[in-house]
C-alpha distance (Angstrom), angle and dihedral (degrees) to the residues before:
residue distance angle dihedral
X1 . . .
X2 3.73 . .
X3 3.94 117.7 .
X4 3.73 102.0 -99.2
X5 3.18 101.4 49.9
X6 3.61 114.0 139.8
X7 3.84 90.9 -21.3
X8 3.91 133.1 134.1
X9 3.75 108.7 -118.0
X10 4.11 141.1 -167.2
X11 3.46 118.1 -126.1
X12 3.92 94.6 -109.5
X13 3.63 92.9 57.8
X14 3.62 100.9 50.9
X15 3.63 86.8 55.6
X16 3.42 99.8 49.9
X17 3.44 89.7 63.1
X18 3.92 104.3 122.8
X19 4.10 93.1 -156.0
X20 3.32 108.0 47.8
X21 3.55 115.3 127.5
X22 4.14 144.0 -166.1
X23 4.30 100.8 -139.9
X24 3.55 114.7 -139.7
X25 3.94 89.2 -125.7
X26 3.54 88.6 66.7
X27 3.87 125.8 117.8
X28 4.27 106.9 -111.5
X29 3.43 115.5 -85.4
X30 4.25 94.3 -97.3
X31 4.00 106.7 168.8
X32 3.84 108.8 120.4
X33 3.89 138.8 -162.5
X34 4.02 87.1 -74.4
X35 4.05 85.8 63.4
X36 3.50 97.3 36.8
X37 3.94 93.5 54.6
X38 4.10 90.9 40.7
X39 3.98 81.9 60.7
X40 3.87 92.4 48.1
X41 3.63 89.2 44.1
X42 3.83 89.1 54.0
X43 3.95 87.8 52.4
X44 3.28 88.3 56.2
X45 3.36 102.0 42.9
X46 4.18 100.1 52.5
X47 4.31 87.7 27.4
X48 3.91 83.3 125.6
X49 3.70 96.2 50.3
X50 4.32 121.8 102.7
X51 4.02 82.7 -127.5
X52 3.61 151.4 3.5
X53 3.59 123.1 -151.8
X54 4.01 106.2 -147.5
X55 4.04 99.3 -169.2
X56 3.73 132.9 -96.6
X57 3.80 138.9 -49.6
X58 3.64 128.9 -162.6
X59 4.07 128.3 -152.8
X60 3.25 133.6 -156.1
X61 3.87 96.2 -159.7
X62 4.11 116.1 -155.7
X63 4.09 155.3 144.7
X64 4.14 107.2 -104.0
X65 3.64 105.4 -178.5
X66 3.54 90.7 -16.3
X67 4.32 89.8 -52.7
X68 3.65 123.3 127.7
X69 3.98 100.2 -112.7
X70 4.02 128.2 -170.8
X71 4.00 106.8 -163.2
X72 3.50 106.5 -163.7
X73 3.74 103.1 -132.9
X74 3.63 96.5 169.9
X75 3.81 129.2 27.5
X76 3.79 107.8 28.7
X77 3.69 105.4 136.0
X78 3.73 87.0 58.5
X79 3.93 97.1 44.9
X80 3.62 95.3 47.0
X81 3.84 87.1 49.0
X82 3.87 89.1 49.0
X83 3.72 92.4 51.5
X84 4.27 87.3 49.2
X85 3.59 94.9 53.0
X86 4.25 97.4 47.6
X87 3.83 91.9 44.2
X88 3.96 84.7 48.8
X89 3.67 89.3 51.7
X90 3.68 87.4 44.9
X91 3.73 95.5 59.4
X92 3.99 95.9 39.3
X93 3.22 103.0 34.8
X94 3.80 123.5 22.4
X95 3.91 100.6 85.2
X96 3.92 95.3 50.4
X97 3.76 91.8 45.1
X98 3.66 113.3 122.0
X99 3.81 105.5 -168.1
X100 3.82 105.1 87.2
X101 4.34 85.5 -151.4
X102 3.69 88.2 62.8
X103 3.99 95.8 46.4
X104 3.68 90.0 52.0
X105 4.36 94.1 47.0
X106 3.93 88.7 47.5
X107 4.02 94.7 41.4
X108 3.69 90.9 46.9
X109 3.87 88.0 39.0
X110 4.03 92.3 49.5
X111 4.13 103.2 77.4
X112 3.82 91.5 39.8
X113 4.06 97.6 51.1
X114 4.11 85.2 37.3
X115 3.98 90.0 52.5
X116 3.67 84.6 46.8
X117 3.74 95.6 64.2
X118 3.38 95.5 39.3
X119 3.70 101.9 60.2
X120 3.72 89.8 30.0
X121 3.89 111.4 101.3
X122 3.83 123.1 -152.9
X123 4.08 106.8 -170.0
X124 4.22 96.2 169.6
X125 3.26 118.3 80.6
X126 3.54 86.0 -143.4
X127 3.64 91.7 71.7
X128 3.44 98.8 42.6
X129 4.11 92.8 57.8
X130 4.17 92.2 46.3
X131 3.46 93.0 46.0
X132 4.18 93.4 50.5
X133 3.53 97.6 43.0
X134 3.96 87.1 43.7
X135 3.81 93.4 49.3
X136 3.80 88.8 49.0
X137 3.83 93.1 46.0
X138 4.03 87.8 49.7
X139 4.13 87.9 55.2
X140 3.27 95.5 49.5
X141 4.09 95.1 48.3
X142 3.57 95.1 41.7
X143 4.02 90.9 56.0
X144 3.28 96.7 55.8
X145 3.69 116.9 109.2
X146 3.59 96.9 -122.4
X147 3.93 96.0 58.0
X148 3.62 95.7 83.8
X149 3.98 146.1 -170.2
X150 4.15 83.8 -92.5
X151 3.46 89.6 52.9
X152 3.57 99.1 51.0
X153 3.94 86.0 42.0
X154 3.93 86.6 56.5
X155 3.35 98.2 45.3
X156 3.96 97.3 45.4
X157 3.75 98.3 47.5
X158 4.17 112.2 6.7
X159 3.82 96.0 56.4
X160 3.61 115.1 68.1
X161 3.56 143.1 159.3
X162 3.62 135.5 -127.0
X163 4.40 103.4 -117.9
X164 4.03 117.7 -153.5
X165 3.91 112.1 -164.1
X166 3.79 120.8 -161.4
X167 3.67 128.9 176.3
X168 4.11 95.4 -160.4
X169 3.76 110.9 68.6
X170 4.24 89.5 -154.3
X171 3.92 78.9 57.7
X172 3.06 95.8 54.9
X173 3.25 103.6 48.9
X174 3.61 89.8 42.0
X175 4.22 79.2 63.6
X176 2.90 93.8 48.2
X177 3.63 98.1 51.2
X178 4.09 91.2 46.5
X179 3.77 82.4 49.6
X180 3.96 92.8 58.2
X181 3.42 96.5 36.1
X182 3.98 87.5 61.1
X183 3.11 81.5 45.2
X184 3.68 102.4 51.2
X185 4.34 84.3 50.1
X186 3.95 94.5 58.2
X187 4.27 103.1 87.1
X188 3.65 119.8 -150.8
X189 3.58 95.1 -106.9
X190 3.96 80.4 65.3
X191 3.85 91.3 56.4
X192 3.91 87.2 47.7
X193 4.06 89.7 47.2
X194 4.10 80.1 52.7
X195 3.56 102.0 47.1
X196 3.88 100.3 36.5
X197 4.29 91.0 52.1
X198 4.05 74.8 54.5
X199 3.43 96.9 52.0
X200 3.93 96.4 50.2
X201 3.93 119.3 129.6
X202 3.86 106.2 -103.2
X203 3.92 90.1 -127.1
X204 3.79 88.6 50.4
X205 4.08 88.9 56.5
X206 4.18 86.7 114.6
X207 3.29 84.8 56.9
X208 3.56 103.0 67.8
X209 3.94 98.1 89.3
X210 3.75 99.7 43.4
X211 4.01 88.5 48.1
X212 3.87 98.4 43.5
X213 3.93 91.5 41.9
X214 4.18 98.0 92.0
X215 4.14 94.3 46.3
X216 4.05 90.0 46.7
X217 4.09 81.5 49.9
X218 4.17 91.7 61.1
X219 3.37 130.0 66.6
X220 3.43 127.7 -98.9
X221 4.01 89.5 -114.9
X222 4.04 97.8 48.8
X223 4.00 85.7 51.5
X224 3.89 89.0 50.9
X225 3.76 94.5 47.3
X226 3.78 93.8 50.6
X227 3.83 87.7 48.2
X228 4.06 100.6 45.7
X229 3.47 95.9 30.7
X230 4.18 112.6 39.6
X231 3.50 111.0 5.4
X232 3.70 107.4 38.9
X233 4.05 87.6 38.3
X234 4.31 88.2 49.1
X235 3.48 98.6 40.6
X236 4.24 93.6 48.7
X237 3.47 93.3 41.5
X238 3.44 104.2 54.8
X239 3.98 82.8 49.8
X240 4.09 86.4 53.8
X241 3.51 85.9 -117.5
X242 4.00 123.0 141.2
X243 4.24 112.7 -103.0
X244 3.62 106.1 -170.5
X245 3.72 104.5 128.7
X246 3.97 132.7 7.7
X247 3.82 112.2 -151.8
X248 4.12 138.4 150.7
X249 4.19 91.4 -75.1
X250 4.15 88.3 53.3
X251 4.17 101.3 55.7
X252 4.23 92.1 96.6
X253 4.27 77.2 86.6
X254 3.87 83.5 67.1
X255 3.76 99.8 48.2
X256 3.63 126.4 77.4
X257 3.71 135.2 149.7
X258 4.02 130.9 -24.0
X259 4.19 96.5 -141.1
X260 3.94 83.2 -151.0
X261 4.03 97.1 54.5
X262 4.19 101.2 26.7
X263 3.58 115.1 98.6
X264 3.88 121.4 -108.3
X265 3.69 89.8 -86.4
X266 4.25 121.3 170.1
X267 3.54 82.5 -125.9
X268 3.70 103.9 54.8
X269 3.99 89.6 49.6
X270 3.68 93.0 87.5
X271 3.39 97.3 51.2
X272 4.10 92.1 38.4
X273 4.03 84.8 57.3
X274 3.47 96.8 41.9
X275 3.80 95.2 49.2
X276 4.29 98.6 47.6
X277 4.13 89.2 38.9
X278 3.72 96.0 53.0
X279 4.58 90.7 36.9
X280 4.31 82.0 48.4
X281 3.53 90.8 46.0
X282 3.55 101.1 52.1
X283 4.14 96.1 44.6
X284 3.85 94.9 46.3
X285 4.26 99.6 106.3
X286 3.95 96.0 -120.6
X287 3.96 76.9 79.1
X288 4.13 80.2 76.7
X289 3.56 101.6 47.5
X290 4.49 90.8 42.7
X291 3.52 93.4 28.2
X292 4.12 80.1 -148.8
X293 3.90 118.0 150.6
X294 3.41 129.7 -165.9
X295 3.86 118.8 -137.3
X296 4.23 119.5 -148.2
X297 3.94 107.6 -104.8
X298 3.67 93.7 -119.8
X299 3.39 111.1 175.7
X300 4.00 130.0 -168.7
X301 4.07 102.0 -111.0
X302 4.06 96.9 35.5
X303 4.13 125.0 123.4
X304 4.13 95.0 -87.7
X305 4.38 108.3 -116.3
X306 3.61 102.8 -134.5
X307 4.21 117.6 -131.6
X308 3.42 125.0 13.8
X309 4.10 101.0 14.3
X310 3.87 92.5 44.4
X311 3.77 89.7 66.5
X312 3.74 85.4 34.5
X313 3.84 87.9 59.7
X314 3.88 97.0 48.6
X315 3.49 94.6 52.7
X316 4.31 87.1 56.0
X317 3.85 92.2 51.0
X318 3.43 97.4 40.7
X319 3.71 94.1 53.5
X320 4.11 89.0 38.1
X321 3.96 94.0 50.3
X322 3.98 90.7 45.5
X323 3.99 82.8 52.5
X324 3.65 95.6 51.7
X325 4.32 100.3 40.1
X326 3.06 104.2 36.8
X327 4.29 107.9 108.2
X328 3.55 87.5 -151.0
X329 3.78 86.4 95.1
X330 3.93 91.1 46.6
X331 4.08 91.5 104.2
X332 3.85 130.9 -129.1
X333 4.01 118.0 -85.3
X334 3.90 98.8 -45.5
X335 3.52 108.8 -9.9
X336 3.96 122.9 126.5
X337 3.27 110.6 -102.3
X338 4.01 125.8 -137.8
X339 3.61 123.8 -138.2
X340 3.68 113.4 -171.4
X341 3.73 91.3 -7.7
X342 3.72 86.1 -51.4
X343 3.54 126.5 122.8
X344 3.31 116.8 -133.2
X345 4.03 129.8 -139.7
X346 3.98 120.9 -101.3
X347 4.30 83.1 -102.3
X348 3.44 95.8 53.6
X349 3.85 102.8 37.2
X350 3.80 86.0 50.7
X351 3.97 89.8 51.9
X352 4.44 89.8 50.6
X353 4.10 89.5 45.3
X354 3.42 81.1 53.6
X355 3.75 107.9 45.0
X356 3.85 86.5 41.9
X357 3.89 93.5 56.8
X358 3.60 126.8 29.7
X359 3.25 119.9 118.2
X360 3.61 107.2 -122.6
X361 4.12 86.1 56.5
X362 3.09 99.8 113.9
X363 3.99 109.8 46.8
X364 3.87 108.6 105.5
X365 3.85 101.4 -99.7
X366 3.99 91.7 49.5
X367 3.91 81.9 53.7
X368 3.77 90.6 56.0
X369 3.34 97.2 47.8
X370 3.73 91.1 48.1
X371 3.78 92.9 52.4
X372 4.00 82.2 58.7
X373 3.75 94.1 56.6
X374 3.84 89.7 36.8
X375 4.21 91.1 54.7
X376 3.60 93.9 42.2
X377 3.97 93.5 52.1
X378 3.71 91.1 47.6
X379 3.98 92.5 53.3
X380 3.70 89.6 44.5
X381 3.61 95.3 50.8
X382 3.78 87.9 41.6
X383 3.44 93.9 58.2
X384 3.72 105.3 39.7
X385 3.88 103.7 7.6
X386 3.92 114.9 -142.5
X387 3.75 97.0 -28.0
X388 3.92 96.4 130.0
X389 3.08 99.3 -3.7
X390 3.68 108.9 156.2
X391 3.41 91.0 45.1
X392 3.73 85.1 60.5
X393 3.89 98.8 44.2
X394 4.49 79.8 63.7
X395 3.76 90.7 42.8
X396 4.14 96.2 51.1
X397 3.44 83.5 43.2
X398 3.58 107.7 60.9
X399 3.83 88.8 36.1
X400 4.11 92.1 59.6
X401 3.66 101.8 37.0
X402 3.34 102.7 45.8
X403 3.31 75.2 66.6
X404 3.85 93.8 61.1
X405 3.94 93.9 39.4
X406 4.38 87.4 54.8
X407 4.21 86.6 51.7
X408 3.43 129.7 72.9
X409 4.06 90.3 -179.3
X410 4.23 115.1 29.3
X411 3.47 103.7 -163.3
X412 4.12 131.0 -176.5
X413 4.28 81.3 -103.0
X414 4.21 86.8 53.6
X415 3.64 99.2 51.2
X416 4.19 90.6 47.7
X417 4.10 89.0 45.8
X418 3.67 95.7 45.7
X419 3.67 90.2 40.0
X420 3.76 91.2 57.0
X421 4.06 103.5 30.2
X422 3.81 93.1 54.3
X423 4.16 92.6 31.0
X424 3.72 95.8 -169.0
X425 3.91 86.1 170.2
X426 3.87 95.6 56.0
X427 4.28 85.2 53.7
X428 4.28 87.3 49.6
X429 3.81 87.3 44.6
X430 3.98 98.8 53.9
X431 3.67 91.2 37.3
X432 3.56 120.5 113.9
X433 4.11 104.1 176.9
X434 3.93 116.0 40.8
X435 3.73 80.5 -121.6
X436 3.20 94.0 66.2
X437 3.86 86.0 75.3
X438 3.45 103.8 33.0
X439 3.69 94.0 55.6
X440 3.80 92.5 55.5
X441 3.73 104.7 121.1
X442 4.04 114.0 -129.9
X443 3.85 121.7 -162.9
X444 3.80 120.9 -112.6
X445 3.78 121.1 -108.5
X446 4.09 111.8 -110.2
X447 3.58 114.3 -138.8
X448 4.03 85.9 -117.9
X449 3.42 103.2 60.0
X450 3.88 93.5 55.6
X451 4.30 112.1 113.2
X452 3.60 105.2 140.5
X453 3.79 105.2 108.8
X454 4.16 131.4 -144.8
X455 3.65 88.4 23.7
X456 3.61 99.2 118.5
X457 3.70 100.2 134.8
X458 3.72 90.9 44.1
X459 4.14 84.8 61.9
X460 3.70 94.2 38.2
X461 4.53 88.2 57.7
X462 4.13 79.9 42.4
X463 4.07 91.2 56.1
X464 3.83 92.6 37.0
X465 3.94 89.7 51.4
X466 4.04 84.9 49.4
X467 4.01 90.7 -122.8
X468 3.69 93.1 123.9
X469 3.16 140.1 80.3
């Protein structure tokens, strides 16, 4: 059994590892700047901590031409980005270090990581551009003044990884395999759960339980759907940003700013104000005699607070969104109907009896198209809570299904384009009057340009409202 076999490992020793290996069957080495600056930003981030676990790798452990060899089956993006960053720190760094500890790791480092390159053989030129443009990235981070001798101490011998050696390549690859497949099963709103219970304030420890206790009551599905279909698809679009599909590498939209870490910034005052006042209000005893609480303005488009407030903040929209979509509030036959306890005009509750019940609903462009209505409500509502709102529900309206009327096929692709070309969300977001909105003028629907198909009661609410022609 080889040495690092299921053991936890520093940095400095993985490296120093005189087999280890890149196999030629491996995929070419594809992380960019954007990964190698999320991994700085991690050091950063968890500098302060005893350890930092960096993730996995996976040997396949062997003889080649009677050589020890470590193929690294699982974990080579991360390795080879390892290796970049200490032989950057090597070359800016080593001869104006001061700690005589750190000399001697990087000088006994030096001829392994150099013998490492030199046998190591790159044939994409895939790999050969990533790992340039990463290398000169590293140098330039690593010389900057505030990457320091701690850092480099952190990052050489407090983050480690956990090392998996097999002997059988079609074991390992079965591990690995297993590995992504677990992998494949944990949701991004789990990575979020992980990294917010990280980024709790250490006097709001006790808090943990009380905070966490709403998400752990959903299901793992509702807190997916809230992600992927309204917050992700809110918070990018008001940024003009596309929102197709929210998986692991797309979480950074869900993490903002630890008060206790972040600089004094102008822009973090706000939020720094907000978040004591409403904490002080809430624990001062007249709470116990008015039994009033005061809720965090949390609003869709705002710099996320890491910890406590995130989970805070998921727990508002969830319960908000459920409000607003669910067709419970659609009305029977030709009763009002009430949307966040308010009722709606004739127009409007005509347009959600509507929405909630035609027949071609459900089919998967209807749903897209829905979603559109759905995230523009929200961010309306959000933004200037039920203040004209039924004037709104008609305005949305048009805006998304013309939409469906103009499109024979609504794809995932439509939805995104639509979303962004005619960025209804932008115009809520700079508005400062409801009005502002509502009086936006929206083009009638010609006769012509109709190709979506069963929609009939879709066109009819289109006539009605006099936008077609």
């Amino acid at each position: 059994m080889h040495k690092l076999d299921k053991q936890i490992v520093p940095v400095r020793e993985l490296l120093a590892e005189p087999s280890l290996s890149i196999p030629a069957y491996q995929r070419p080495y594809k992380w960019t700047q954007e990964n190698l600056n999320a991994m700085l930003g991690d050091l950063r981030l968890y500098r302060d901590k005893s350890a930092y676990r960096l993730g996995a790798v996976v040997f396949h452990h062997h003889n080649e031409k009677g050589q020890e060899q470590l193929d690294i089956v699982d974990g080579q993006q991360r390795t080879l980005t390892l290796f970049l960053l200490v032989k950057a720190i090597m070359d800016e760094r080593a001869n104006g270090l001061l700690r005589e500890d750190l000399k001697t790791q990087l000088g006994d480092l030096e001829p392994k990581i150099n013998e490492f390159m030199v046998r190591q053989c790159f044939n994409s030129d895939i790999s050969h551009h990533n790992l340039y443009q990463n290398f000169m990235a590293a140098k330039r981070a690593v010389a900057r003044a505030d990457f320091t001798e701690a850092d480099i101490d952190f990052l050489l011998n407090k983050c480690q990884l956990v090392t998996f050696v097999l002997s059988n390549v079609t074991e390992a690859f079965q591990f690995f395999d297993s590995q992504n497949a677990r992998g494949r099963d944990l949701d991004p709103h789990d990575l979020l759960k992980a990294f917010h219970l990280r980024e709790f304030a250490e006097n709001e420890i006790h808090l943990k339980a009380q905070t966490v206790s709403h998400w752990e009551s959903l299901e793992s599905a509702t807190l997916a759907k809230l992600f992927a279909n309204y917050l992700y698809r809110i918070r990018n679009w008001v940024r003009g940003k596309s929102a197709q599909h929210f998986n692991k590498t797309r979480v950074g939209v869900f993490k903002g700013v630890n008060l206790d870490q972040v600089g004094v910034y102008p822009y973090v005052e706000s939020l720094r104000i907000a978040h004591h006042f409403v904490d002080d209000y809430n624990s001062q005893y007249h709470r116990r005699v008015d039994h009033q609480t005061m809720r965090f303005p949390f609003h869709l488009d705002q710099m996320v607070i890491n910890g406590r407030r995130f989970f805070e903040m998921t727990g508002h929209y969830q319960q908000l969104i459920d409000n607003i979509i669910d067709d419970k509030h659609r009305g029977n036959g030709c009763a009002p109907v009430h949307l966040l306890s308010i009722e709606l005009d004739a127009t409007a509750s005509t347009i959600m009896r509507t929405l909630n019940s035609y027949r071609s609903r459900t089919r998967t462009g209807d749903r897209y198209i829905r979603t559109l209505f759905d995230c523009a409500l929200i961010f309306y509502i959000d933004k200037f809570g039920t203040q004209g709102l039924s004037s709104a529900v008609e305005k949305l309206f048009i805006w998304a299904y013309s939409c469906r009327l103009k499109m024979q096929v609504v794809q995932l692709a439509t939805m995104d384009n639509y979303a962004l070309d005619n960025n209804v969300l932008e115009r809520i977001k700079h508005a400062i009057q409801p009005n502002d909105l509502l009086n936006w003028p929206l083009m009638t629907v010609k006769a012509s340009d109709v190709k979506g198909t069963k929609i009939d009661d879709i066109t009819n609410l289109f006539k009605e409202l006099k936008y077609y022609e």
